[in-house]
Structure formats: C-alpha cells, structure tokens
C-alpha positions as CSV (number, residue, x, y, z in Angstrom):
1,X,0.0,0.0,0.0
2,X,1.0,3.9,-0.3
3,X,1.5,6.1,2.6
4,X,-2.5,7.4,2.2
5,X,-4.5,7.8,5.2
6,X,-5.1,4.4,6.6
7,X,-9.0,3.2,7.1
8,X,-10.5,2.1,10.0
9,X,-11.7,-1.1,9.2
10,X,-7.5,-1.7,8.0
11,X,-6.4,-0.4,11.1
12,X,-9.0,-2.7,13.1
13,X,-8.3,-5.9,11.8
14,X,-4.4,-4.8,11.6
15,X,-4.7,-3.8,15.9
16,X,-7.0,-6.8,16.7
17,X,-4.8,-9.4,14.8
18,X,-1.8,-8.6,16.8
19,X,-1.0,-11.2,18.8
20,X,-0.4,-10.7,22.5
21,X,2.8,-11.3,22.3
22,X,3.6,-8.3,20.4
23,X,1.3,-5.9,21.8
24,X,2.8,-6.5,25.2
25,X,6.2,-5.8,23.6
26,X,5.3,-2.6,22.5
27,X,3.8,-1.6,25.8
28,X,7.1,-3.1,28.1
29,X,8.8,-1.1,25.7
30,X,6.4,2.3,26.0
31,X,6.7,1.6,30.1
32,X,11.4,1.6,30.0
33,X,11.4,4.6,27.5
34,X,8.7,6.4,29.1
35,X,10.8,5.9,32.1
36,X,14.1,7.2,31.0
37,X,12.1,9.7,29.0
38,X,11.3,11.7,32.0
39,X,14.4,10.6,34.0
40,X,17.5,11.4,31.8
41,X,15.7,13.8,29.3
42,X,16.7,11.9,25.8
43,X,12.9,11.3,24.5
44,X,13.4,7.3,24.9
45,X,13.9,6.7,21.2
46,X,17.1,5.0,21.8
47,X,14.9,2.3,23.5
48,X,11.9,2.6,21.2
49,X,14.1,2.7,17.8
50,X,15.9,-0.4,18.6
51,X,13.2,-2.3,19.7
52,X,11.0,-1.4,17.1
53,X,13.5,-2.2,14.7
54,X,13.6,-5.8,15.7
55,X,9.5,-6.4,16.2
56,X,9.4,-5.2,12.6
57,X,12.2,-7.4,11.0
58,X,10.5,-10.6,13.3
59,X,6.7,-9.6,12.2
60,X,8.2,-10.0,8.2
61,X,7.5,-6.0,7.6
62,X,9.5,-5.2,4.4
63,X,13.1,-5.1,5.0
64,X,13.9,-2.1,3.0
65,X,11.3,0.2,5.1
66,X,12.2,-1.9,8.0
67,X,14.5,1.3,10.0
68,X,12.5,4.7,8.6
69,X,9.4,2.4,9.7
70,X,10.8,2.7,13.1
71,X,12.3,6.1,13.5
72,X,8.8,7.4,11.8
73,X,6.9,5.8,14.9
74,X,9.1,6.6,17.3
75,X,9.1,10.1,17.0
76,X,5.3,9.6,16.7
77,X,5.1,7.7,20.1
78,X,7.8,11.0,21.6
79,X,5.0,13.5,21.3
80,X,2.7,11.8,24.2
81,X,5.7,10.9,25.9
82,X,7.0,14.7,25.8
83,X,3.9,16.4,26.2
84,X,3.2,14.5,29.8
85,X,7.0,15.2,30.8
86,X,6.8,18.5,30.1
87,X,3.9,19.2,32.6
88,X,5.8,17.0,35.5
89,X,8.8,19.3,34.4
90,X,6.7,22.9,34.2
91,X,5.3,22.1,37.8
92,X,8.8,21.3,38.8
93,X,9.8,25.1,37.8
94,X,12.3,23.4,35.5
95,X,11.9,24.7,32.1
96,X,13.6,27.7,30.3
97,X,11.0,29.4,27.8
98,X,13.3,31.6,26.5
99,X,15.9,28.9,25.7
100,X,12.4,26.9,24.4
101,X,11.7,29.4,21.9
102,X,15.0,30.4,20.7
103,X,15.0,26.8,19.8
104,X,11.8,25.3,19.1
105,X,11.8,26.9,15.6
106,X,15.5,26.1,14.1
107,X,15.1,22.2,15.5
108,X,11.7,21.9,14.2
109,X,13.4,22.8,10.2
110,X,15.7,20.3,11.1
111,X,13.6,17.4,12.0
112,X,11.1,17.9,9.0
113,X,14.1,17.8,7.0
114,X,15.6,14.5,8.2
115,X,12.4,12.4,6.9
116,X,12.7,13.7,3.3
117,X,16.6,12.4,3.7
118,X,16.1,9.0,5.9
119,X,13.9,8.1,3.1
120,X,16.6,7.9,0.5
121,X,18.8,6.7,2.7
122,X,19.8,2.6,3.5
123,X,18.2,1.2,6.3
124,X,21.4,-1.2,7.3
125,X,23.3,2.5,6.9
126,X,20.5,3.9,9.4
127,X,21.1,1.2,11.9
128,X,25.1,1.4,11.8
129,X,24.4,4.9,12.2
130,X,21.8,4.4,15.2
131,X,24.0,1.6,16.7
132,X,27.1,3.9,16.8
133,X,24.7,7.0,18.1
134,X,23.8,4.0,21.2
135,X,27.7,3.5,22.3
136,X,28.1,7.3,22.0
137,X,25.5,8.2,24.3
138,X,26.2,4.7,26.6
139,X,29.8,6.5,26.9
140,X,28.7,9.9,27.8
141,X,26.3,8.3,30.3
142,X,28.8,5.9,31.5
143,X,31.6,8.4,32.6
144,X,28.8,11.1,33.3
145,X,30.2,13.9,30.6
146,X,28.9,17.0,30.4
147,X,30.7,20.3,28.5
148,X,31.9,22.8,30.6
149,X,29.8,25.7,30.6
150,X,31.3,28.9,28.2
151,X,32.1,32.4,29.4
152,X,30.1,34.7,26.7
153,X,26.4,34.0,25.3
154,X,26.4,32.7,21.8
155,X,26.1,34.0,18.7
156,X,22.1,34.0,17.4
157,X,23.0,33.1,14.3
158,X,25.8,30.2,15.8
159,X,22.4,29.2,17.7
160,X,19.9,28.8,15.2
161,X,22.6,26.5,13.2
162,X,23.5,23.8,15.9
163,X,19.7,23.7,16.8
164,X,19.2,23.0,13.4
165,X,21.3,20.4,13.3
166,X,20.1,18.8,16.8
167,X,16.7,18.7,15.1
168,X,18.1,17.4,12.2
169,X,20.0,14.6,13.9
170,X,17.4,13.3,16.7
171,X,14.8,13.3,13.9
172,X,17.1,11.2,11.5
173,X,17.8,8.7,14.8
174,X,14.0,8.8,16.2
175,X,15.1,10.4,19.5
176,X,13.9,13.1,21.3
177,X,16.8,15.2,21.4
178,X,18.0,15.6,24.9
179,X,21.3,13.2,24.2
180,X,22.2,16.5,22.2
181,X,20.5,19.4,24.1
182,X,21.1,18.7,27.0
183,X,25.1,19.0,27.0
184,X,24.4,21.7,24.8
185,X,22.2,23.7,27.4
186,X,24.9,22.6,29.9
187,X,27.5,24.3,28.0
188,X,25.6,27.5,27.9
189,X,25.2,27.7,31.5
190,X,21.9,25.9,32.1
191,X,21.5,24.0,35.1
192,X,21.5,20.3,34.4
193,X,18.2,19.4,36.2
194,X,16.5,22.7,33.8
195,X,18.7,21.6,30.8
196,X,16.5,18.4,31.2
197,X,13.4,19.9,31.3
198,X,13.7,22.5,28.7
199,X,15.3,18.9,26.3
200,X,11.9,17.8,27.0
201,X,9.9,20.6,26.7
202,X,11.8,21.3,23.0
203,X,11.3,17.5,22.5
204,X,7.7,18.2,21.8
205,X,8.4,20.2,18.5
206,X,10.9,18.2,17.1
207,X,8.6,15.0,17.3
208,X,6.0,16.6,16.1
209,X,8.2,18.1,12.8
210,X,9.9,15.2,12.5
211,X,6.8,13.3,12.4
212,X,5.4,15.2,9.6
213,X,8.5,14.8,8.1
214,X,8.2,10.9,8.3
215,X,5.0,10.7,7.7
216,X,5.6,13.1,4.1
217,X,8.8,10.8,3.1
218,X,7.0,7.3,3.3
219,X,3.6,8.9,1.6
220,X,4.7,7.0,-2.0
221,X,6.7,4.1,-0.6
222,X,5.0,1.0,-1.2
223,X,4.9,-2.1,0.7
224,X,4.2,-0.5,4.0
225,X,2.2,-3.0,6.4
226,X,-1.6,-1.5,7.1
227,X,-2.3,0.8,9.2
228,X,0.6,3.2,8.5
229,X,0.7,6.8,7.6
230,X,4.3,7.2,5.6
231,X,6.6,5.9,8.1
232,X,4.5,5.8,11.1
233,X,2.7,2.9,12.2
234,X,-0.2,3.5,14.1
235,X,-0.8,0.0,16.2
236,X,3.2,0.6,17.6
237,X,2.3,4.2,18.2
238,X,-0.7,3.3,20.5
239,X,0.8,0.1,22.4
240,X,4.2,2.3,23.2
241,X,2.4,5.6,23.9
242,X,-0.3,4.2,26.3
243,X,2.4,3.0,28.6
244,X,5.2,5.8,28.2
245,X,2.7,8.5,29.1
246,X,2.7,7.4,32.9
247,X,5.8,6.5,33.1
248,X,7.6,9.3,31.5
249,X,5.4,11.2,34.9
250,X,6.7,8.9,37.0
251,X,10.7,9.1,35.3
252,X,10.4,12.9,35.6
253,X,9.0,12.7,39.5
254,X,12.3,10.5,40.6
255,X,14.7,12.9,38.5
256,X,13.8,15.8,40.9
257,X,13.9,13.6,44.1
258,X,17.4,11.5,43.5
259,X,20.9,11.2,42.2
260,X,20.9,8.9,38.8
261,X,24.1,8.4,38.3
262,X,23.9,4.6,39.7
263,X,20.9,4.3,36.6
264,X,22.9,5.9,34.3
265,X,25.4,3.4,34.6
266,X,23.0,0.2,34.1
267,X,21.6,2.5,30.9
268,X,25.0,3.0,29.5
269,X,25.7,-0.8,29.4
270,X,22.2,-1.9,28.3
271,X,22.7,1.1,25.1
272,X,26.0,-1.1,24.3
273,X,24.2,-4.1,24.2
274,X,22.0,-2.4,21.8
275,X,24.2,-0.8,20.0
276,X,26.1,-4.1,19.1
277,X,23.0,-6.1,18.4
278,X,22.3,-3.2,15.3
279,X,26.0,-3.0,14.6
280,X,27.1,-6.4,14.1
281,X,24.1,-8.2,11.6
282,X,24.4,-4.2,10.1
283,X,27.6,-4.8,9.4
284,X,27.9,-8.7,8.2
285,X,25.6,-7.8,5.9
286,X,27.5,-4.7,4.1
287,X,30.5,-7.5,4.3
C-alpha cells in the first residue's frame, strides 16, 4: 500500500490481529522509555528505535522500510511521551522558555528535513548509524560527561545552526533530542536538572516536525504494512504511547527527588548491548 490515510476497518483488523505477544512488547517497551524519557531527558527513542527495529524485521515488515518504519513511529510515540514530561517538568519550575523558543523553531526545520533524507537513505546504513549513536550516548552516560559551561552568550546566528542540526540529527535517529540538548544547554550555563526539562519541553516540537517529516517521506513508498501513515505505524504508536505517558510522569518525579548516576550506569551498558545487536548483523551484511 502507499502512505495514504489508513482506514479504519485496516487499522481494526491490523490492531485486533496482533498477537499478544507483540502488543505487550510494544507496551514493556512504552513503560522503559517512558521511564528514562522523563528521568535522563533523551525522549526514549534509543529504546523505542531499537526495539522497534527488531519487532518489525521478526513480524516479516519489508526489510527495505524496515529502519524509517521505526524512527517514523518513534518520533510519533515522543509526542505523548514529551507532552506528559513537560507538565511533571513545568510544575517542577524546571523549564527555560526563552531557551524553548529560541530553539523550538531552528530544531523543528531540522527534523522535517531529516524524513525527506532517511527516506533515500539505506536502512542497514541507518542502523550502523543508530547503533554507533547508542555507544556514543552509553559512553557519555557511563563516565557522566557534560561540556563545561562557556564564558560569553552565543552567537544568534551560531544558535539557530547547531539547533538546526540537533533537530536534524534526533529526527534522523527517532530520538527526542535531549542526548544532544542537553550538554548543549549545559555548556551555555543551564543547570543540568533545567537543561533536562527545557530537552523535554523542546522535545515536543521536534517529534511533532519530525513526524510530519516521516510521515511526508513514506507517503509514496510502497509495501508498508496496514495501518501506517508514511513511516509511522499506528498499532506501535498506541501500544508504546499508552504506557510511556505514565511513566515518563513517574521518570520525571524520581529525577527531581534522586541522584541517577547509579541508573545511568546500568543504561550505559544496556545502550551497548543495543548498539552491538544493530552493529554487528548491520555490518555482516554490508560484508
């Protein structure tokens, strides 16, 4: 099928048919990125993207959609997630407007963008891409990097291009962003604990552009499963967004209240397991 609207007897008998087995995938998955959504900032596509990636290739999906298929409906899935964190972050006083909307706009051109490009793009090249993104971030979490804040305010226009290329980049891996905002708030003298909140508050925009943008680049492609819109498939979309919503609250509530740095840890070595699991069948198969 094209990327058209789906109907809603297609999307019925594509929801209902699931089995069990894979609905209660997507929501175990919504619950641990919903989770680290709200406690580390980073939008929980590293979880979602991965895991969707292998649902997909097991269900028999079409292997050459198989990756935009995923990003697509992860940063569909990121907009509940980031519009329930954002209000446990607002009513924790930890969100800089004026860093949101100096932002907002440049990150939102780059995640429309990064649809129309994922969509030319190999999806074995995504996942090497994605699985080298997951030992990155497992790294920085690992040894608990963050930039040391600079002297003198940045340049506008200096801005306006790095968030254009945040938006760009967590579009193009189905993230929310805050792996890359987050330092990058840190570095301009935001307090970590705000730099999270305002990740998640700018996290909203970027899903939603980069959702759009998904959603545009996968409107022709053929051999989509039912119930899709471009690259976003709606039966994922509910399963995982369902359970994140809650516990993207309940991430958010234990970021205020503890140290992570213990969680960090276990989520650094659980992003190089998956990180190899996309790296190595990525890679045998380029070889």
């Amino acid at each position: 099928m094209d990327g058209s609207f789906f109907s809603l007897s297609s999307f019925s008998v594509s929801f209902f048919s699931m089995s069990l087995y894979w609905m209660m995938g997507y929501i175990i998955t919504g619950i641990v990125s919903g989770f680290l959504a709200g406690l580390f900032g980073i939008g929980g596509g590293m979880i979602i993207v991965p895991a969707l990636i292998f649902y997909f290739q097991a269900v028999g999906f079409a292997e050459n959609s198989t990756t935009q298929l995923a990003i697509g409906t992860s940063l569909a899935t990121i907009i509940f997630t980031a519009m329930s964190s954002i209000r446990a972050h607002h009513n924790a006083g930890r969100v800089d407007y004026v860093w949101l909307k100096r932002s907002a706009p440049a990150m939102v051109i780059g995640a429309l963008i990064s649809g129309f490009i994922a969509e030319k793009m190999s999806g074995i090249f995504l996942q090497i891409l994605i699985g080298v993104l997951a030992f990155v971030i497992g790294f920085q979490l690992l040894l608990n990097w963050t930039p040391r804040p600079q002297n003198h305010p940045i340049h506008p226009a200096r801005h306006f291009i790095i968030a254009s290329c945040i938006g760009f980049a967590s579009g193009l891996f189905g993230i929310g962003g805050g792996s890359f905002s987050v330092p990058y708030l840190v570095f301009n003298r935001v307090a970590m604990q705000t730099a999270v909140g305002t990740s998640a508050a700018c996290g909203l925009p970027l899903a939603i552009a980069g959702t759009i943008g998904f959603i545009i680049g996968g409107w022709n492609v053929f051999g989509l499963p039912n119930a899709t819109t471009g690259f976003v498939y709606w039966p994922a979309v509910l399963g995982i967004a369902i359970a994140s919503v809650p516990a993207a609250q309940l991430g958010a509530f234990v970021a205020h209240r503890t140290s992570a740095k213990n969680l960090k840890r276990w989520f650094s070595f659980v992003l190089f397991v998956v990180g190899w699991q996309l790296l190595e069948p990525s890679i045998s198969a380029l070889f």
